[in-house]
N, C-alpha and C positions, 0 to 999 in steps of 0.2 A: 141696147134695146129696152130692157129691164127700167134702166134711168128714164128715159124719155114717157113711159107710164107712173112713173115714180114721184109725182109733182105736188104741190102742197095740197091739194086737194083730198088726193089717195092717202097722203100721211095723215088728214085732219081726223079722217075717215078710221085708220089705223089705232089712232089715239082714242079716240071714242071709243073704239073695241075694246082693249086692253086694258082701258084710264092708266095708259101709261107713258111714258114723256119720252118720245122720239123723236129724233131728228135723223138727219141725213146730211154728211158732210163729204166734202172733198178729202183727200188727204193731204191737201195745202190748208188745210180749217185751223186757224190758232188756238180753237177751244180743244183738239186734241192733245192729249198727253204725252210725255216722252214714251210713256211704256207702251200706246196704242201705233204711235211711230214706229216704233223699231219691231213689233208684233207683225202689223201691216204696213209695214214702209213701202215707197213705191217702188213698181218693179218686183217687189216680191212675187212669188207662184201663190195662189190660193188653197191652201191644203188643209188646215183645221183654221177655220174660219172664225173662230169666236174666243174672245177674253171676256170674264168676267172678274173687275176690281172690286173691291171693298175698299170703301173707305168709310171712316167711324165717323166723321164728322158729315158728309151728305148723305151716304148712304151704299146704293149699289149700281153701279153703271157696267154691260153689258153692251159687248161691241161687234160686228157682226161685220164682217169682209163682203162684200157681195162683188162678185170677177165683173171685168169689163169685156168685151168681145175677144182680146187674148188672153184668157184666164189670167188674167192679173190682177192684183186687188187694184181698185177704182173707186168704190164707192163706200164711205165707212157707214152705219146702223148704227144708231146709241141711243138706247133704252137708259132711264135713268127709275129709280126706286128711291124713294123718300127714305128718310133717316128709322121712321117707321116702322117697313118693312122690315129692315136688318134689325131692328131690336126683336120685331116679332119675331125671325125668323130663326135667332139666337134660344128664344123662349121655349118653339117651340123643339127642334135641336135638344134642349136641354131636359122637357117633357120628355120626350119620346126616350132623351138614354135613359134616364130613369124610372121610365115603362120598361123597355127593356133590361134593363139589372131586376125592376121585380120579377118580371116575366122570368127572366132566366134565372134566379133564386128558387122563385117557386116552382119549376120544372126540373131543378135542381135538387129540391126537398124531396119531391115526388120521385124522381129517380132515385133515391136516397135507400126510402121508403118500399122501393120494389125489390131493389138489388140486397137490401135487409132481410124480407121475407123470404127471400131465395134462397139466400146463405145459412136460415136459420132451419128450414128444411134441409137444405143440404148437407148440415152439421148432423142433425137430428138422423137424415139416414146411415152417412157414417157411422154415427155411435153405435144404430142398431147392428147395420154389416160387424161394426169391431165387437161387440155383444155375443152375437151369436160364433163368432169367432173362436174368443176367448171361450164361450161357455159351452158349444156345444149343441146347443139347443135350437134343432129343428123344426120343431114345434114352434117358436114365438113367430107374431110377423108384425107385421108393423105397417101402422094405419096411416095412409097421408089424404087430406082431402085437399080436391079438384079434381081437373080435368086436363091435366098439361101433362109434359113431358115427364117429370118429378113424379108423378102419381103414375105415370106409367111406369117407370124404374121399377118404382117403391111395389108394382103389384107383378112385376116383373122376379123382381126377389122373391115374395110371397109364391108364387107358383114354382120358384125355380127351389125353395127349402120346400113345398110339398110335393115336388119329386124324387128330390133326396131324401125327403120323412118314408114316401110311400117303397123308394130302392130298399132301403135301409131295412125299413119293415119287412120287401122282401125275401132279402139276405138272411135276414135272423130267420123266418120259418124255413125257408130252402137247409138252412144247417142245421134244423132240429129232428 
């Protein structure tokens, strides 16, 4: 049914849309290729319906199975793409991965650069924890600026050494 609206008219019309080089072939067409045969040979069922070749010297041809009233392939689509195209489209391929490696370098640095600051508070409170440790001393506390979870810790400490300042204090007047 599909075919019988499908006449060079509708195709001229097609072309003009796309500016793209279509035709429409049997799959008795001699201009078909071995690899588009044996893809869509006839008789086949129609189930993933499209190849797309590369070839370096014309360019890019795309082939589109369209079923005949028993789902069978019947009718081939072939778009064809200028030699043009595939160079641009290698170009731009190559653009975009090397957007991508900067992109992901510098999201990388960044990340770098977070997971640094982290680790370097992080150290910084240990040392205090091992500090007050070794030495004893209830009294120090130790400053972190922000707003995050590390500043909560860090003031978390700081309240938890002035209750052990303020126990401590108690204990000694209670036994005097």
């Amino acid at each position: 049914l599909m075919a019988r609206d499908f006449d060079e008219t509708e195709l001229a019309r097609f072309r003009e849309l796309t500016s793209s080089s279509l035709a429409v072939m049997t799959l008795d067409s001699p201009d078909l290729s071995p690899d588009v045969l044996t893809r869509f040979g006839q008789g086949t069922d129609v189930q993933d319906g499209i190849l797309v070749t590369v070839n370096e010297n014309s360019g890019i041809e795309s082939y589109a199975a369209l079923p005949d009233l028993q789902e069978r392939n019947g009718i081939i689509l072939r778009i064809q793409e200028p030699k043009e195209y595939l160079i641009l489209a290698q170009e731009t391929f190559w653009k975009l991965f090397l957007l991508d490696l900067i992109l992901t370098a510098f999201f990388c640095l960044i990340i770098y650069f977070i997971i640094r600051e982290l680790l370097e508070r992080l150290e910084r409170l240990d040392a205090f924890v091992g500090d007050v440790h070794r030495q004893g001393n209830l009294s120090s506390r130790i400053a972190l600026a922000g707003d995050d979870e590390l500043t909560a810790i860090g003031n978390g400490i700081n309240r938890m050494l002035e209750t052990l300042e303020r126990s401590q204090a108690d204990l000694a007047e209670a036994h005097r």
